[in-house]
C-alpha positions as CSV (number, residue, x, y, z in Angstrom):
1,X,-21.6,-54.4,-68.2
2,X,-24.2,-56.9,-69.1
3,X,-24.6,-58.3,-72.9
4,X,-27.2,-56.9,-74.7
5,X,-28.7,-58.9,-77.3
6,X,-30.9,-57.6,-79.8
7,X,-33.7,-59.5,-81.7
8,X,-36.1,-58.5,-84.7
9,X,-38.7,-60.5,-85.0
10,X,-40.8,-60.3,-88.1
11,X,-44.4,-60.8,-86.7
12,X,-46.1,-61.1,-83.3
13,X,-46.1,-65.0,-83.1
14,X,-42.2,-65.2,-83.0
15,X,-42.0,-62.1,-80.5
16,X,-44.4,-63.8,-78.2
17,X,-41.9,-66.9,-78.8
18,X,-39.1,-65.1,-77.7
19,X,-40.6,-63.9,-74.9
20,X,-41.5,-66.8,-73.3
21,X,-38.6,-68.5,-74.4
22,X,-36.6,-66.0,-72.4
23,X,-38.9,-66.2,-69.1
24,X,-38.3,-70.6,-69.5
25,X,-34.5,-69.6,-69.4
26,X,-34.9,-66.9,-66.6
27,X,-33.6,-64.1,-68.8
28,X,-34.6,-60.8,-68.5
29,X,-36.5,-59.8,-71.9
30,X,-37.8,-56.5,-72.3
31,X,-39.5,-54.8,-76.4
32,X,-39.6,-51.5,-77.3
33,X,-42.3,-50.6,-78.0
34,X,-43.8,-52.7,-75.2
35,X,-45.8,-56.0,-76.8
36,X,-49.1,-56.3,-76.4
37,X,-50.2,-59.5,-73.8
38,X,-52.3,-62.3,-75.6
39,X,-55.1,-63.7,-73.8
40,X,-54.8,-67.5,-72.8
41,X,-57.7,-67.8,-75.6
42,X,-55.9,-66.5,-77.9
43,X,-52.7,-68.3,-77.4
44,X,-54.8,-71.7,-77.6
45,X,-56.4,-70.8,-81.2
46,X,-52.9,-69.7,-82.4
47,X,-51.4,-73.1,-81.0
48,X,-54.0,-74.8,-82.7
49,X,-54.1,-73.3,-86.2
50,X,-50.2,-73.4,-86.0
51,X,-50.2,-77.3,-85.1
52,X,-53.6,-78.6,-86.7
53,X,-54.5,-81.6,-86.0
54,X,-55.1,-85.3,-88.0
55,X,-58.1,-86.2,-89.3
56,X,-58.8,-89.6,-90.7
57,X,-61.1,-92.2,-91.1
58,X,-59.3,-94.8,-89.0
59,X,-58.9,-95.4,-85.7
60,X,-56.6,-94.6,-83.4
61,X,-55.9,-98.9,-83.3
62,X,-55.6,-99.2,-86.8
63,X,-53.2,-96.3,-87.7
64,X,-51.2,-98.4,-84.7
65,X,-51.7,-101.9,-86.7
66,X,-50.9,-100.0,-90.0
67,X,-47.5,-98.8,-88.5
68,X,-46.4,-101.6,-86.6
69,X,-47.4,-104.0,-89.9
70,X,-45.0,-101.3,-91.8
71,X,-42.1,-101.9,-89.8
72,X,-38.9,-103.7,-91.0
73,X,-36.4,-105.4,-88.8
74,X,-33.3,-106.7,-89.7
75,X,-29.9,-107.9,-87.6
76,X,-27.2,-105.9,-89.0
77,X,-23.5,-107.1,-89.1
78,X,-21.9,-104.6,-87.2
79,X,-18.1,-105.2,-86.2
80,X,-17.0,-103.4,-83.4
């Protein structure tokens, strides 16, 4: 008997999710009722309101000064 494991999702983002999580891991993943496909569209404007994006008014170069000016490096007594 194979396990059955049962998922409930609370809105269509996470089922889609868990769907394609399951076809990555080559798992059979099947919804009652049946979900609704999203269009390749679709998927890219939910990506994109999901992840946003940065906006500043530096560039690319100086965010990397900025950051490599901000680090600290110190030797650290470490006895082994």
């Amino acid at each position: 008997m194979t396990p059955t494991l049962v998922l409930e999702p609370t809105n269509d983002a996470d089922l889609h999710l868990l769907l394609s999580l399951a076809q990555r891991l080559g798992v059979k993943a099947t919804t009652t009722p049946p979900a609704a496909t999203i269009s390749e569209d679709e998927r890219r404007r939910r990506f994109l309101a999901f992840a946003g994006s940065w906006q500043s008014d530096e560039s690319g170069d100086e965010i990397n000064k900025m950051l490599m000016e901000s680090r600290h490096f110190r030797d650290r007594d470490v006895e082994l």
